[in-house]
Backbone as CSV, one residue per row, in Angstrom:
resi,resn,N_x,N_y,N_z,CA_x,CA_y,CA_z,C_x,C_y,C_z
1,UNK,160.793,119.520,142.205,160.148,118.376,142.809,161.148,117.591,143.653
2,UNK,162.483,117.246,143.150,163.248,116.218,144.304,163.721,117.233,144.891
3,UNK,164.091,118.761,145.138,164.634,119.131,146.170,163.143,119.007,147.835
4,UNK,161.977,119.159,147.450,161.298,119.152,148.413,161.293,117.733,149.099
5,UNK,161.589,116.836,148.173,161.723,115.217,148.154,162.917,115.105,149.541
6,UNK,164.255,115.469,148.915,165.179,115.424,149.417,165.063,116.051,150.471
7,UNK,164.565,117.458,150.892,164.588,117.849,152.601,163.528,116.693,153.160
8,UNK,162.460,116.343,152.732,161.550,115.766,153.599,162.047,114.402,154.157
9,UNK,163.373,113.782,152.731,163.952,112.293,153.382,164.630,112.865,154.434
10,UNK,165.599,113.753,154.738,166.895,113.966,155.660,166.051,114.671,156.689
11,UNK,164.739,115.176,156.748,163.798,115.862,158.129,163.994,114.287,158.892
12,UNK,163.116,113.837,157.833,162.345,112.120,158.321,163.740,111.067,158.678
13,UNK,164.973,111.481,158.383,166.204,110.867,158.806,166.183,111.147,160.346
14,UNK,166.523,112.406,160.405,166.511,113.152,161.358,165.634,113.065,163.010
15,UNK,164.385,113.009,162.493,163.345,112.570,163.227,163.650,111.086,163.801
16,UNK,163.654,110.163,163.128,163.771,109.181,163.202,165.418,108.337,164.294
17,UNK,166.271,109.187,164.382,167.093,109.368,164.604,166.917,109.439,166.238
18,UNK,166.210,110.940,166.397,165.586,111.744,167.516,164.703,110.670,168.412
19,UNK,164.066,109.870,167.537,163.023,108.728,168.289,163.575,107.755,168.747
20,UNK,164.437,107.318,167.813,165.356,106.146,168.429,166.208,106.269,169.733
21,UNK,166.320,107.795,170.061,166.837,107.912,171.561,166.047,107.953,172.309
22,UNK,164.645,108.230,172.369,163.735,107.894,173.179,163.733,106.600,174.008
23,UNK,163.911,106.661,175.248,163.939,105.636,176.255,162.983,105.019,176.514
24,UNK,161.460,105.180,176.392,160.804,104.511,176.403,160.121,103.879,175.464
25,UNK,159.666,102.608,175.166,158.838,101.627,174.089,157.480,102.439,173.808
26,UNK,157.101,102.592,174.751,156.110,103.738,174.579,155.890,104.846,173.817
27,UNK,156.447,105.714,174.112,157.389,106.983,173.435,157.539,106.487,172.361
28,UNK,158.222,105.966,171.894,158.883,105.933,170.435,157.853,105.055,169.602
29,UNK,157.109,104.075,170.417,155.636,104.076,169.470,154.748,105.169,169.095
30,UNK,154.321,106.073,169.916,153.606,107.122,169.706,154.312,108.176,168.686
31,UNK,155.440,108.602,168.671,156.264,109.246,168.014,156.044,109.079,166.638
32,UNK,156.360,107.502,166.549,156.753,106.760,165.216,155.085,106.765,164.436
33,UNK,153.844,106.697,165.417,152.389,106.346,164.727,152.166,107.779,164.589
34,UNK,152.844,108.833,164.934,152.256,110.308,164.454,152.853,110.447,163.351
35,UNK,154.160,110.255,163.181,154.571,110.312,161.909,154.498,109.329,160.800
36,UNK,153.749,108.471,160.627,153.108,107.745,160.024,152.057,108.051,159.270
37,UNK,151.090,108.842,159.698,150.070,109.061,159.230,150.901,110.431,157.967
38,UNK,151.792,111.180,158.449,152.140,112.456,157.918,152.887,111.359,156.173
39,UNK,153.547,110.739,157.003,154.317,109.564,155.570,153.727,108.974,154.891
40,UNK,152.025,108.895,155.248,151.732,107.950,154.410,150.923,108.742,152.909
41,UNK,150.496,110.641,153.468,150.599,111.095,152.696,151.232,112.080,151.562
42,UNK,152.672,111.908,152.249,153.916,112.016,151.160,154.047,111.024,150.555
43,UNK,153.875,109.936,150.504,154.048,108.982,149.739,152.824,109.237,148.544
44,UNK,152.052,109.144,149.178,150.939,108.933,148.184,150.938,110.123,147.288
45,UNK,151.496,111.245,147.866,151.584,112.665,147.112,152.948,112.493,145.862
46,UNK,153.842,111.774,146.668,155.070,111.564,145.590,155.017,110.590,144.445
47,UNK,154.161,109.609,145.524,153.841,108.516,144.453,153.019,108.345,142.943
48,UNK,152.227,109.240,143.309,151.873,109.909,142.097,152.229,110.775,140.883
49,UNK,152.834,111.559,141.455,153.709,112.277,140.583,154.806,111.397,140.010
50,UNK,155.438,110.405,140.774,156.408,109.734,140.143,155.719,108.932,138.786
51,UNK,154.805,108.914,139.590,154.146,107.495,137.936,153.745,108.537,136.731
52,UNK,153.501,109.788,137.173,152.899,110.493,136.044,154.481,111.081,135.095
53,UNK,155.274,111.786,135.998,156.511,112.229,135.217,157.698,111.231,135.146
54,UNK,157.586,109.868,135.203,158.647,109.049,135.054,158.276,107.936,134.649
55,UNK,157.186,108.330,134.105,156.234,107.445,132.956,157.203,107.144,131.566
56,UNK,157.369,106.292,130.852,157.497,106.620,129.105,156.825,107.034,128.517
57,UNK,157.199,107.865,127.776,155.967,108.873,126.683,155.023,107.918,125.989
58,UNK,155.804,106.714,125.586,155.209,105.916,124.641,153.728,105.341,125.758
59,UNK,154.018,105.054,126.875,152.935,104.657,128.072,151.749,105.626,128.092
60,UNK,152.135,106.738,127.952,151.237,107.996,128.595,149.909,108.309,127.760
61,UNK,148.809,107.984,128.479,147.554,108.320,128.018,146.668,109.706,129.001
62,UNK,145.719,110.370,128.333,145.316,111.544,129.263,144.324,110.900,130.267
63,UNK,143.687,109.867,129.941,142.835,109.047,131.054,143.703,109.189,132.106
64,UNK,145.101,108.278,132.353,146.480,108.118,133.323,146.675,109.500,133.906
65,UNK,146.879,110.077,133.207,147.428,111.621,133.417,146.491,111.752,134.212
66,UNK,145.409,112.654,133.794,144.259,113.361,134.699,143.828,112.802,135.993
67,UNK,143.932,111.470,136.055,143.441,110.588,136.894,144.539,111.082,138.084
68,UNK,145.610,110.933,137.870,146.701,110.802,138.860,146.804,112.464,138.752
69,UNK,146.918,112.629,137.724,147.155,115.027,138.465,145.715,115.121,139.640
70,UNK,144.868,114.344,139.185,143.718,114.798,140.068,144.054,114.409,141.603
71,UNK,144.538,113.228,141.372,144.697,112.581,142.741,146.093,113.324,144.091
72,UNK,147.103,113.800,143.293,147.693,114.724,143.731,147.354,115.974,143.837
73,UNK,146.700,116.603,143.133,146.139,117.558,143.296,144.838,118.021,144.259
74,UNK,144.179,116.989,144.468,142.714,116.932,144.550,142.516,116.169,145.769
75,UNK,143.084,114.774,145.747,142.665,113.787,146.674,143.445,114.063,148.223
76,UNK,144.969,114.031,147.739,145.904,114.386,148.525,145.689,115.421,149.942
77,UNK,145.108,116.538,149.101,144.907,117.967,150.122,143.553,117.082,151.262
78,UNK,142.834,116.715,150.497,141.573,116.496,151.257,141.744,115.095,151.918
79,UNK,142.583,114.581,151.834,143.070,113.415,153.369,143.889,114.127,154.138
80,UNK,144.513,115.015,153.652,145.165,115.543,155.175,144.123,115.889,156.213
81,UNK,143.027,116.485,156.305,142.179,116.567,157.334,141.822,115.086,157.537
82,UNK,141.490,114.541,157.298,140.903,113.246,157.579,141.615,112.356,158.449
83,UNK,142.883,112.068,157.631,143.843,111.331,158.807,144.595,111.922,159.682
84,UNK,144.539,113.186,160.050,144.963,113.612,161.081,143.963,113.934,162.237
85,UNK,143.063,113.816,161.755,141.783,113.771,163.191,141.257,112.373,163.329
86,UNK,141.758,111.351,162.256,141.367,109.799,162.965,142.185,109.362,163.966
87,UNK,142.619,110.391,164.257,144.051,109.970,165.742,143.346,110.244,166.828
88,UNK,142.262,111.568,166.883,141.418,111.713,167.450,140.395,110.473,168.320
89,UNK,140.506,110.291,169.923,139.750,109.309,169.833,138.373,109.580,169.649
90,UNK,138.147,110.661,170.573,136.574,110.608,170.072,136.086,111.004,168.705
91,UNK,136.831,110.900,167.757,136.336,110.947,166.007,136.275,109.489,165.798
92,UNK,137.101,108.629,166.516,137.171,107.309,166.059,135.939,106.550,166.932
93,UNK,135.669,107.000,168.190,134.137,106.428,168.890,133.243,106.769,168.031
94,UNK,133.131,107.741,167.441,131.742,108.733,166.489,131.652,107.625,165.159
95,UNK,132.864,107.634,164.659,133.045,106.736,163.243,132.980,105.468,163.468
96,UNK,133.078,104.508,164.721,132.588,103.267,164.741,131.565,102.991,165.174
97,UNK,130.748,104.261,166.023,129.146,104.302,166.104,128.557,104.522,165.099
98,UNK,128.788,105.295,164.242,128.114,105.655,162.660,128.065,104.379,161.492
99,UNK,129.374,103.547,161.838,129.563,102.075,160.860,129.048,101.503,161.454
100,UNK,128.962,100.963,162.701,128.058,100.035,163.117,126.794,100.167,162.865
101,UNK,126.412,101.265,163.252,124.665,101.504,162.958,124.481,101.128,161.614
102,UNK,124.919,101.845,160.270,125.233,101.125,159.131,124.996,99.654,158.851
103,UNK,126.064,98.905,159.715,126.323,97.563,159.135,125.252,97.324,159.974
104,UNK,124.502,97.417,161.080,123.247,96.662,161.319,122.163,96.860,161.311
105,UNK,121.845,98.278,160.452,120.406,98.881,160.390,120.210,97.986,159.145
106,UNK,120.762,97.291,158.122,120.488,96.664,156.923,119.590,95.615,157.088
């Protein structure tokens, strides 16, 4: 588990590094909001696992457990499609025509 941890901090060093030479404000916004979306589900993928295996035994209930194996297991895979096509604009015209209609067909 921390060796995959550890390449993904020194990629994301790396990257980050790479952006910061980017000359334009522009550029290095766009750069920085693509890899954002990718960070926000390593986090949530690590973050989970951290609470489940760096738990105290004395803490640990199977409600906790299952809940969070599910969510790494389960939840995790199935936002990667999701937030990588809300970058998409026309997914994001479709999805604020679909909420709106929603919030005012009531």
């Amino acid at each position: 588990m921390s060796t995959p941890f550890v390449c993904i901090v020194v990629s994301y060093i790396h990257i980050t590094c790479a952006v910061l030479r980017v000359p334009s404000t522009k550029g290095r916004w766009k750069a920085f909001s693509t890899c954002g979306s990718h960070l926000a589900v390593v986090s949530f993928f690590y973050g989970t696992i951290i609470a489940v295996y760096f738990n105290p035994l004395s803490s640990h209930s199977s409600e906790k457990d299952t809940t969070a194996t599910v969510m790494y297991t389960v939840v995790t895979p199935m936002l990667n499609p999701f937030i990588y096509s809300v970058r998409n604009r026309d997914l994001k015209r479709t999805l604020g025509k679909v909420v709106g209609r929603k919030t005012f067909s009531v």
